[in-house]
N, C-alpha and C positions, 0 to 999 in steps of 0.2 A: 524698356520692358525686359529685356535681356538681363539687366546688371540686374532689376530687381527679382526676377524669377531664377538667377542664380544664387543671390544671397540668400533668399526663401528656403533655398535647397538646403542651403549651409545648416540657416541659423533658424528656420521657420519651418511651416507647410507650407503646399502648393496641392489647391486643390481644385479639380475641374468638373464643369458639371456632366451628368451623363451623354451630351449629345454635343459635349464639349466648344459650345454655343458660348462660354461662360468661365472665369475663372478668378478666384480668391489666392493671395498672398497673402501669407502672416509672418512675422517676427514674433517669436517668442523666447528667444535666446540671447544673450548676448555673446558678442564672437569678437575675435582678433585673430587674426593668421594671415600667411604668407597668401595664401588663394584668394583673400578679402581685400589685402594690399594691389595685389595684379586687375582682381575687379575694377576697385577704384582708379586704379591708374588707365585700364581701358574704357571706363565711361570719361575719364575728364580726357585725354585725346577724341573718343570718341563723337560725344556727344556736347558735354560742355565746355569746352574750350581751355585753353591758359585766362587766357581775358577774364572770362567768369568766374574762377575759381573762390576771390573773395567775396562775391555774393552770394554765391552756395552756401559757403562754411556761413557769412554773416545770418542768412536765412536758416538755415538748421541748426543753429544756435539760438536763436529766437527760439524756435517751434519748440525747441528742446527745453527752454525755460517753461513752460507750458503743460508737458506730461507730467501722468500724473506719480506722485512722491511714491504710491505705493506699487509693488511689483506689476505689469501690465503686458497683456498680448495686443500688437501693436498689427490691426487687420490696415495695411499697408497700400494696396493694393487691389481695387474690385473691379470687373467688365467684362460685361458684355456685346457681343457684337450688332453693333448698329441695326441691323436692320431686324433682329432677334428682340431687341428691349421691349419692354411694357408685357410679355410674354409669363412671367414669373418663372423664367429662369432664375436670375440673380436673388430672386428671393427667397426662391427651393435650396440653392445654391448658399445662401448664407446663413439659412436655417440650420441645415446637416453641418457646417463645415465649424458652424459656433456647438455644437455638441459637443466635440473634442474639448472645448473650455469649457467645458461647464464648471462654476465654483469660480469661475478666475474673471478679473478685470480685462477687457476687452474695448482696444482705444482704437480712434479712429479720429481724422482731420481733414476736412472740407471746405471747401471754399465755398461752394455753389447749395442753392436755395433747394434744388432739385434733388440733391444726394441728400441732403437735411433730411426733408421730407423721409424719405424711400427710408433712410436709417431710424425715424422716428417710429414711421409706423411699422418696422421692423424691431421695437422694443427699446431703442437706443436712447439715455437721458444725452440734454444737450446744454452744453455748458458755452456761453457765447465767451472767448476769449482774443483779444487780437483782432486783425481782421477774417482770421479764420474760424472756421466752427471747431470745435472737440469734442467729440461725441464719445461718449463711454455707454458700454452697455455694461451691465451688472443681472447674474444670475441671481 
């Protein structure tokens, strides 16, 4: 959570809801720098290992053959806290924070049946690719 809500910083927004129950990551930038390199290097000690390393890169190379060709906001990251869900936070939450894009391609990737859903009936077309979902919303 950390690596992703500091790249956010970087290269995205970070937006949270008002009772702070809730919070949206985006990428909308692309970025390269020295602060992006020290990130990466403290999530792979941190978090994914030396061991891992080749399955990361293989798997986000995948995913990355997947997005879509034309310029896109890459909503990265969504949650709410457990015992807060089904409340329409995340919803109010995802509502407002997709204003900022308006006009612009807005992606998204899911595994689960559950997030499908919630992204559906919040507007989002779904394109089944892989074994993950792709969800793109279009203003």
């Amino acid at each position: 959570m950390e690596f992703q809500f500091d790249i956010s910083m970087l290269y995205g927004s970070v937006f949270l809801s008002d009772d702070e129950k809730g919070c949206i990551v985006y990428l909308d930038k692309k970025g390269f720098g020295v602060k992006k390199i020290l990130l990466e290097i403290k999530l792979l000690f941190n978090c994914i290992g030396i061991e891992n390393v080749f399955k990361v890169v293989k798997r986000e190379k995948l995913l990355k053959r997947f997005h879509p060709r034309e310029k896109f906001v890459h909503l990265w990251l969504m949650g709410v806290l457990t015992n807060h869900q089904g409340k329409g936070i995340g919803t109010n939450l995802l509502k407002e924070s997709l204003k900022i894009y308006e006009g612009e391609l807005v992606y998204v990737e899911t595994t689960t049946l559950e997030n499908r859903i919630f992204y559906q009936q919040n507007g989002f077309e779904i394109s089944m690719k892989l074994l993950s979902l792709i969800i793109h919303y279009i203003f």
